[in-house]
Phi, psi and omega in degrees: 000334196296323180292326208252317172307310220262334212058031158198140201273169187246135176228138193044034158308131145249151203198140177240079197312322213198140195310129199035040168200142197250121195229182184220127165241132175237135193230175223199132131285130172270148169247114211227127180039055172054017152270154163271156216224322156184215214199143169265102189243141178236079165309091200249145194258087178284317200012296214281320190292305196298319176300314184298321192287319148020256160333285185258026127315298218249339165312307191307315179288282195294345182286313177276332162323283189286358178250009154273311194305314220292313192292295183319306186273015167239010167089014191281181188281165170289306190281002194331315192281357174281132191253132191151123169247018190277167230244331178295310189273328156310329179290304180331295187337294194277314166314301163303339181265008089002275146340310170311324185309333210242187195220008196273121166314147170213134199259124192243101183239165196180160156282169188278138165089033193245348157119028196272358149251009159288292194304346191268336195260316183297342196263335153348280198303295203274028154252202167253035180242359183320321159274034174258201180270196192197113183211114185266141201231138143270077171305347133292101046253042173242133164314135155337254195300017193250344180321327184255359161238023150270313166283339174264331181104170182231187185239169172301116137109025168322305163207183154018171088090012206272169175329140138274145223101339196065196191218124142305139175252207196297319212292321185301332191279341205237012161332113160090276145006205166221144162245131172243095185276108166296113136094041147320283166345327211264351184315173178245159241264340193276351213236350167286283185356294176316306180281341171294337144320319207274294167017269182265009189238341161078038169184163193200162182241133154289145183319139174061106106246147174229020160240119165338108144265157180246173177213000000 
């Protein structure tokens, strides 16, 4: 209705029409001698994508609880699992267990696949948040709209279908902890603005929400 009153369609909303289902919409105004005459709407049904991404947020998440008990109770180093004598990745090394010390964000860069949430995970492990979570995003596979209330939560009644009560996101799962965002560069460019807000200011809002949160 919002589309056929405004004279403008929406691409890709997200909306949760019914208690555990998830679409993304996109709508159209029709138009007949430059009147609007009604509207088109079209709903494609992530459910299954939204459930899968879940799954391996909290796999992930239980994959690092046991491999810090696992570390802790045989005495191992926090980097262990980075593999490598060379004088460069040593450098890496002592620098990160440094970094470890702080409260400080760290921007972790590499080509792909060279191991920068081993380092994002070693410095977790050798601070003093070790026994917090540790909760890791690949942000190319979270949809475009679905990104600020999968990192942020949403509050009751944001939209359609949404939880009652509301929904926590990643910055709440990983409260007190560490959150490690992958493959950042792929976030769209309006929802970095935020999180560089979330940064320097150490708090965020869930979708429709008008309370700080900190993290």
């Amino acid at each position: 209705m919002s589309t056929v009153k405004e004279k403008q369609g929406v691409t890709n909303k997200y909306n949760q029409p019914h208690p555990n289902v998830h679409v993304l919409i996109n709508t159209s105004p029709v138009y007949v001698d430059k009147e609007v005459v009604g509207g088109i709407s079209i709903e494609k049904d992530i459910t299954e994508m939204v459930k899968l991404n879940d799954e391996l947020s909290s796999t992930t998440a239980y994959l690092h609880v046991l491999e810090s008990t696992a570390q802790s109770q045989q005495n191992l180093s926090p980097f262990n699992k980075v593999k490598g004598r060379s004088p460069v990745l040593k450098k890496a090394i002592n620098l990160a267990n440094k970094v470890a010390k702080t409260d400080a964000a760290v921007l972790i860069t590499g080509d792909s696949g060279v191991g920068k949430e081993l380092f994002a995970e070693g410095i977790h492990n050798a601070g003093n948040r070790s026994n917090r979570p540790f909760v890791a995003i690949n942000c190319g596979t979270i949809p475009t709209a679905l990104f600020e209330s999968e990192l942020f939560g949403y509050e009751q009644g944001a939209f359609t279908g949404a939880v009652k009560g509301g929904k926590k996101g990643k910055f709440d799962a990983a409260k007190g902890g560490t959150i490690f965002l992958e493959e950042v560069r792929e976030m769209p460019l309006e929802l970095q603005v935020k999180l560089l807000r979330v940064l320097q200011e150490k708090n965020y809002y869930r979708v429709s929400g008008n309370e700080a949160n900190s993290n």
